[in-house]
N, C-alpha and C positions, 0 to 999 in steps of 0.2 A: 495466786490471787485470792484477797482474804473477801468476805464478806461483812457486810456494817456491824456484826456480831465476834467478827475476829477469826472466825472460823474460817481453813480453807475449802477449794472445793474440793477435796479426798475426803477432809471430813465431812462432809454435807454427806459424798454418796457413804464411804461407809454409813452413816445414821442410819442411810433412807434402806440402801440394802439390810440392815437389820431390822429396818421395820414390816419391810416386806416380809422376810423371812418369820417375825410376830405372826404379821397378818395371814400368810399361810400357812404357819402351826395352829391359826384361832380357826380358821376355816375349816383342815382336817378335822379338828377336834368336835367342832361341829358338825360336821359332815360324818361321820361317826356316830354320833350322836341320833342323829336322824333317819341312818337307816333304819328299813323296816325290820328285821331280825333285834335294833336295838329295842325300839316302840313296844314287842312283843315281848320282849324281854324284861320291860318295867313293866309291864299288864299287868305277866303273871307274878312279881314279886309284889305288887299294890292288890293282888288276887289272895296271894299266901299268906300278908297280912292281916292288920285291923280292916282294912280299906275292905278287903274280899268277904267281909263279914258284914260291913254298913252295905256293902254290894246288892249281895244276898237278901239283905233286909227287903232292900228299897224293890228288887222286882218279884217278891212275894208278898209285897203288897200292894204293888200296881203291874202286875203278870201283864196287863195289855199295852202300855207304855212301854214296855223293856219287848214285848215284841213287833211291835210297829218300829224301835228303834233297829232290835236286831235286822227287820229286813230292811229297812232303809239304807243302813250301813252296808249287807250285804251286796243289793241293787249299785252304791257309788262304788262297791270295789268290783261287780262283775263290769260294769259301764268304765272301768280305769282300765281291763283286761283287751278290751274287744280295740282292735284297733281302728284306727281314725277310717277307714273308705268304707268299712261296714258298719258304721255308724247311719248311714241311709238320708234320708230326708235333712237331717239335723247339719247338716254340713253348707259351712255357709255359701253363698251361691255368688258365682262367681262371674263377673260381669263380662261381655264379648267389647274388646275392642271396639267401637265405633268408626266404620270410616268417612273421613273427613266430609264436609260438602264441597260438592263438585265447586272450582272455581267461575265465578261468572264474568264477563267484561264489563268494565264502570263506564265504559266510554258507549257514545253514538255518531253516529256520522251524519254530517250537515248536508242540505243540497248540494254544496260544492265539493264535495270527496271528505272534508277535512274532517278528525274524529275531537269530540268535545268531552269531556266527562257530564256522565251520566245526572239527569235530575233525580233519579230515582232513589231513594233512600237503601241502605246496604242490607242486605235479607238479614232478618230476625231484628232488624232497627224499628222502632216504634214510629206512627205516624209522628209529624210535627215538631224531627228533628230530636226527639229526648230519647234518652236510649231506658229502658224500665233497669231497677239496680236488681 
């Protein structure tokens, strides 16, 4: 069976499976990319360069900037090490279950036995029949 473009469907999946197969060669390559051994690895060649030298400049002449960054940066890589349950206080807080309200009966019973429903408005109902939004 062709589609409105003349194509069958083997060729559609071949396409698509080649595209996948794209999409996860652009993935690794990025993924690569972004490891941390990669990251350290441009540093130091932007370090052994010009780049290491405008570097240089810039926190021998602002020495207090370059070290409020260096601990800053240090503080978010030890705070990346420490794992999630000894993080203490800062861990979101985690709500209990609520259980339900007990159910009430709507009805009342007449002088004659018979049960009627209730005038009473439904608990948590606002007076005067409106319910608050």
């Amino acid at each position: 069976m062709a589609d409105v473009t003349g194509r069958s469907a083997e060729d559609i999946e071949r396409e698509l499976e080649h595209k996948r197969s794209e999409i996860g060669r652009t993935a690794a390559a990025i993924q690569a990319r972004l490891t941390p051994e990669a990251a350290f690895d441009q540093a130091l060649a932007y370090m052994r360069g010009p780049g290491g030298q405008r570097f240089l400049g810039a926190v021998q002449r602002n020495p207090i900037v370059a070290v409020i960054a260096a601990v800053t940066v240090g503080w978010l890589l030890l705070g990346m090490r420490q794992p999630a349950e000894d993080r203490g206080p800062r861990q979101p807080h985690r709500a209990r279950p609520q259980e339900p309200p007990p159910l009430t009966s709507r009805t009342s019973e007449t002088p004659s036995g018979a049960t009627m429903p209730s005038a009473a408005p439904p608990p948590g109902a606002a007076a005067g029949g409106t319910t608050p939004l």
